[in-house]
N, C-alpha and C positions, 0 to 999 in steps of 0.2 A: 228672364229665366235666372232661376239661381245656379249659380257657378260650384260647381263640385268640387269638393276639399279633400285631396288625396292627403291618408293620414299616414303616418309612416307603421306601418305592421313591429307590434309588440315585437320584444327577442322575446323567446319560448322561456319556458323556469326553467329550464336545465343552464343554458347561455346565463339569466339573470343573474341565477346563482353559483354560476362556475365565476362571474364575474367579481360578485361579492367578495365571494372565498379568494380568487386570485390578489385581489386589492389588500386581502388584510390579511391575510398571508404577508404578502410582497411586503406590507410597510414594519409587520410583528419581525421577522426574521431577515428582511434582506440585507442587513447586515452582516449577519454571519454568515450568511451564502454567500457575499462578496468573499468574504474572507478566507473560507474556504477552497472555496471555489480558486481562487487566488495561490492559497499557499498550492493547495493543489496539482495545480498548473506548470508552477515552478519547479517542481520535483517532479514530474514527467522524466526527464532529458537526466538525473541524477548520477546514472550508470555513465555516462555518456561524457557529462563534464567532469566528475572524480578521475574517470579511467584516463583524460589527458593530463590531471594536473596532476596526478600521483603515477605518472610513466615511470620514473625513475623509480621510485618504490616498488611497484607492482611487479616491475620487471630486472629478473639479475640479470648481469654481465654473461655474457657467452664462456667467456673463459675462464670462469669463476668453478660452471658445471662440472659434475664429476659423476660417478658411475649410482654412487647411494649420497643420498644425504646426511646429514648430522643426526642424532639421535632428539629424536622429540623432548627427553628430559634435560638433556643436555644446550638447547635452543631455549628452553623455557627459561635456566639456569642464566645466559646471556642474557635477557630480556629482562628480569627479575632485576639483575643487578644495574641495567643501564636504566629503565624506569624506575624503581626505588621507590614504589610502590606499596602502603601498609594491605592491600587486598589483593590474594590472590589471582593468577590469571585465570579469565574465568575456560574459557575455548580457545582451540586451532584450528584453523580453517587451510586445508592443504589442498591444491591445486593439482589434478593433475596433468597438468601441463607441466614441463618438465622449467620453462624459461621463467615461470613466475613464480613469487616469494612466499613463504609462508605467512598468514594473517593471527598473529597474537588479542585475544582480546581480553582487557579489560573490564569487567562487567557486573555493579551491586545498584539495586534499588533499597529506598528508605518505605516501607510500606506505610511510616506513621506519615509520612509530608503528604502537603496538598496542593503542590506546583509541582512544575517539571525541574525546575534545576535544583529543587531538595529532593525529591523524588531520586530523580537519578545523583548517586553516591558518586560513580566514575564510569566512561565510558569512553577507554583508551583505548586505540590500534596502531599496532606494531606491526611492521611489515621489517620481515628477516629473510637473508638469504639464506636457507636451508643446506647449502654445502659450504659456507664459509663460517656464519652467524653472525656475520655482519649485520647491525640495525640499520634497514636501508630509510627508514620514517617513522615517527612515531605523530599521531594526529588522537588529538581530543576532541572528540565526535563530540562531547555533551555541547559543546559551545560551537562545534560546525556549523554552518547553516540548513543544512538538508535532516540534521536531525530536528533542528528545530524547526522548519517546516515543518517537516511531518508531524510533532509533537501539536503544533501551530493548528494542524489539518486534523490533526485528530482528536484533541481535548481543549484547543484552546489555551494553552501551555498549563492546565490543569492539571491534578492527578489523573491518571490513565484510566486505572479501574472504572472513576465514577464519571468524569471530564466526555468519557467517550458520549454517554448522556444527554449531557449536555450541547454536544456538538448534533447529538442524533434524532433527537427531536425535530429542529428547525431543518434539517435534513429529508425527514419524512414529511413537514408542511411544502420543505421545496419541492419535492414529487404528487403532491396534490396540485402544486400550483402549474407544475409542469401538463400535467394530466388535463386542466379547467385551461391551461395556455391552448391547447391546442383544439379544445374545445370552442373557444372563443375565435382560434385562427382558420376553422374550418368555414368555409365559404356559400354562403346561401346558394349562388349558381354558377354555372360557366364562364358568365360574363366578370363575375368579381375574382373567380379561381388565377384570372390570370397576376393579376398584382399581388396573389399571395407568395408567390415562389421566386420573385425576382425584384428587382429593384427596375422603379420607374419615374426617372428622376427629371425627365426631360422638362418636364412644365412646372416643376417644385423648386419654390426659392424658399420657401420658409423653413428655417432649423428643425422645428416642431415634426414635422411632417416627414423630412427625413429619421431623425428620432425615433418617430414612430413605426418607419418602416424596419428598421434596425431592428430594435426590439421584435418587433412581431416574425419579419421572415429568418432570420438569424434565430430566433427563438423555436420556430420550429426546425428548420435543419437539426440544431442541436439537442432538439428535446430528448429525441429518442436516442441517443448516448449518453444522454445525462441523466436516464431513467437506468439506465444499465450500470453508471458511475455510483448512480445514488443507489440502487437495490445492493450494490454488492458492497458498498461503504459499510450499511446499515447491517450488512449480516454480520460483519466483526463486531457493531454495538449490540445488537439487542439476540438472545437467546431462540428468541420465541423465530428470527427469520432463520435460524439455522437449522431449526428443527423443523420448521416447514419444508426448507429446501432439502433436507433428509428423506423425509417424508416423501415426498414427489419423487425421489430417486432412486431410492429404495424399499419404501412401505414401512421402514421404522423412522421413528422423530430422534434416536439417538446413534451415534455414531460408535463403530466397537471399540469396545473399551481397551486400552492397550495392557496385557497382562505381563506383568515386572517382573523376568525371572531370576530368581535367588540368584546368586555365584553359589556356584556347587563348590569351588576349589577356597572358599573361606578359610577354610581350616588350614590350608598350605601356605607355605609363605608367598608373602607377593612377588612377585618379578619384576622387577627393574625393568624390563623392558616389553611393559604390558601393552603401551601408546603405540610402540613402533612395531611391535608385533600385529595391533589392531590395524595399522596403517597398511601394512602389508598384505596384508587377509584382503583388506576393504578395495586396494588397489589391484588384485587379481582380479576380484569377483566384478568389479563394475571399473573394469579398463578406458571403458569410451565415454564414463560422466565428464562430467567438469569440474564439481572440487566434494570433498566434504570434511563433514564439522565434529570434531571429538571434543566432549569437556573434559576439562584438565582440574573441574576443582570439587568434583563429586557430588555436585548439586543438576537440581533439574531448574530451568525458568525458574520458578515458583520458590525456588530456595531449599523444596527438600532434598534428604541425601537421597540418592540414587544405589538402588541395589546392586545393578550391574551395570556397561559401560554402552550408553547407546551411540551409534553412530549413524548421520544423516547425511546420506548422499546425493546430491546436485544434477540432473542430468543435466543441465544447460546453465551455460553460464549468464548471469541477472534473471534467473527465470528460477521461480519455487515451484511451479505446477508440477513437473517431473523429478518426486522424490522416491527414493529409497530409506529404508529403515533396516539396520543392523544390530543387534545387540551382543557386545562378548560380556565374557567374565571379567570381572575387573580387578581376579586376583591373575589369573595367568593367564590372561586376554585368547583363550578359547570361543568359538563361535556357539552363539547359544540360539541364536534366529534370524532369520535372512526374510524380510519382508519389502521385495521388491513391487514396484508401481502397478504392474500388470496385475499383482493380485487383489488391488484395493477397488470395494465397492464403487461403483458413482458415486456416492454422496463423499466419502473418501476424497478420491481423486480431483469431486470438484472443490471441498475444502482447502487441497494444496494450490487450488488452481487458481482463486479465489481474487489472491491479491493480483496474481499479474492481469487478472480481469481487469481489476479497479483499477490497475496504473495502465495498461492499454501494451501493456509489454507481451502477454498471452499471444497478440495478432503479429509479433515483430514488430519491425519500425516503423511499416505503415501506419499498425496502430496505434504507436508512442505518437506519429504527427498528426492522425484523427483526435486523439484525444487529449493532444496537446490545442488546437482550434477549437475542439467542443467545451475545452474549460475555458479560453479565453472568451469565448460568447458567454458564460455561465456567470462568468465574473462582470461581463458588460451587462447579464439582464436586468439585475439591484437598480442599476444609474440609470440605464435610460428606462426602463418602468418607473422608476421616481422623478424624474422630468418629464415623462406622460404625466403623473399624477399632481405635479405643480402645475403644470401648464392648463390644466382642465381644472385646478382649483384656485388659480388667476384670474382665470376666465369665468366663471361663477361668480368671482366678488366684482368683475367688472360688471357684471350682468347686473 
């Protein structure tokens, strides 16, 4: 009798080709996704280790406090002269919390450079104590580390505008690969289902094989955080995801437009004390945020002049999701609009909400340390995917 030859049953074309795709993906990009992925990771915890090593800064002396603080022109004026600085300060960032220091910044981009350290011009912070004007710190963020992470994370230390691009590309191949990972991790039956979710190390000596378990069960835990990491990266780079996620949330692909009102009071003379009158407004109206942000040098982001004086307020402190928007006149800091959180569309609200997504700060600290483990897997999948792929192309040339 002839003996019957159990063949081993094709993978389907979907498996084939989720396979194909994940290989060359994996070998085109996973280098950047280490790197990513990597810089990433490290700037999770950022809030976290700044706020211990700038304690002394962050925080005035108890006996220092007094009933009003220093006159916002008049702290600039300190600041000005102790930095010596040829660029104006760009913002103030005021606390309401009564024991923490006012936040000076520093702030010009070069929009002809194609790096990040021409690129960015200066990017000083000053921390003052507001009822003395004592300079409690002064740190140059452009050469900190956590800006250069981020820079690192997000264009590659490239120009920002275009850099982002470039990062964003092999970002959206890492979400295919993730998508064909799990495809390829999904388990023909019951009997195989079990070795997908756990580690079964008892009879395995070979490296290989541990390796391999890594990558595959670590790779799915983490997938589906790191589809959430990667969707919401992707919508700071490319246009076309924010206008979707508009779209789904409100039925328009565009976001409303913010209308810039005149200063009616142009004609009058300015007032001296237009910043501290805005401070004051801004500190009745929203008593229980946590800080916000006035520019002091007339310009918007972007560099143009500003018609009147907007101001952004913080409801939680390391957290952007819960903002506020205020605009005075910028000749005698009268209230011109009060646009708080509660009235902003979804697609709004999730705009502000967006980044504490991506950095995992949105969920609290749980999910600063979810997604501080879901990058370190993200960063491991590059290396041991690329030791699967030598060890089974070793293995071929022995063959």
């Amino acid at each position: 009798m002839k003996k019957k030859h159990h063949h081993k049953k094709k993978p389907s074309f979907i498996k084939k080709w989720s396979a194909k795709l994940h290989l060359w993906f994996g070998l085109s990009v996973g280098l950047v996704v280490f790197i990513v992925s990597l810089t990433g990771t490290m700037y999770v915890f950022k809030d976290e280790i700044q706020n211990r090593l700038r304690k002394e800064a962050i925080f005035v002396k108890k006996e220092t406090i007094t009933q009003t603080p220093l006159s916002i022109e008049i702290l600039r004026e300190k600041v000005d002269l102790e930095v010596n600085e040829k660029f104006p300060v760009s913002s103030v960032e005021i606390p309401l919390n009564k024991n923490k220091s006012y936040k000076f910044l520093y702030y010009e981009k070069d929009k002809e450079a194609w790096n990040y350290f021409d690129e960015v011009k200066i990017n000083k912070l000053v921390y003052v104590n507001p009822y003395t004007g004592e300079i409690l710190g002064i740190y140059n963020e452009k050469y900190d580390l956590f800006p250069i992470l981020k820079s690192i994370h997000w264009s590659l230390l490239l120009k920002a505008d275009w850099g982002k691009y470039v990062v964003g590309i092999p970002v959206v191949l890492f979400m295919i690969m993730l998508v064909t990972g799990i495809v390829l991790w999904w388990p023909k039956n019951k009997k195989m289902r079990k070795g997908r979710f756990s580690f079964d190390w008892k009879n395995v000596k070979t490296w290989k094989r541990k390796n391999y378990d890594l990558h595959n069960v670590l790779g799915f835990y983490a997938s589906f955080i790191a589809l959430l990491m990667s969707i919401s990266g992707i919508y700071f780079s490319y246009p076309w995801v924010k206008n979707a996620f508009n779209f789904t949330l409100t039925g328009s692909a565009e976001l409303p437009k913010e209308k810039e009102i005149k200063s009616p009071d142009s004609l009058s003379a300015k007032n001296n004390s237009v910043f501290d009158l805005t401070a004051q407004e801004t500190r009745k109206m929203y008593s229980a945020s946590s800080s916000f942000r006035i520019p002091l040098n007339g310009k918007n982001k972007k560099g143009k002049e500003l018609k009147n004086l907007p101001v952004t307020v913080y409801g939680e402190d390391g957290k952007f999701a819960v903002r506020h928007q205020l605009a005075f006149d910028r000749y005698s800091g009268k209230l011109l609009s009060n646009k708080p959180h509660q009235q902003l569309n979804n697609a709004e609200k999730y705009a502000n909400a967006n980044y504490d997504i991506h950095t995992g700060s949105y969920f609290g600290m749980a999910g600063k340390i979810i997604w501080f483990i879901a990058g370190l897997i993200c960063t491991s999948l590059p290396v041991t995917g690329f030791l699967i792929w030598m060890g089974r192309k070793k293995k071929g040339i022995k063959k």
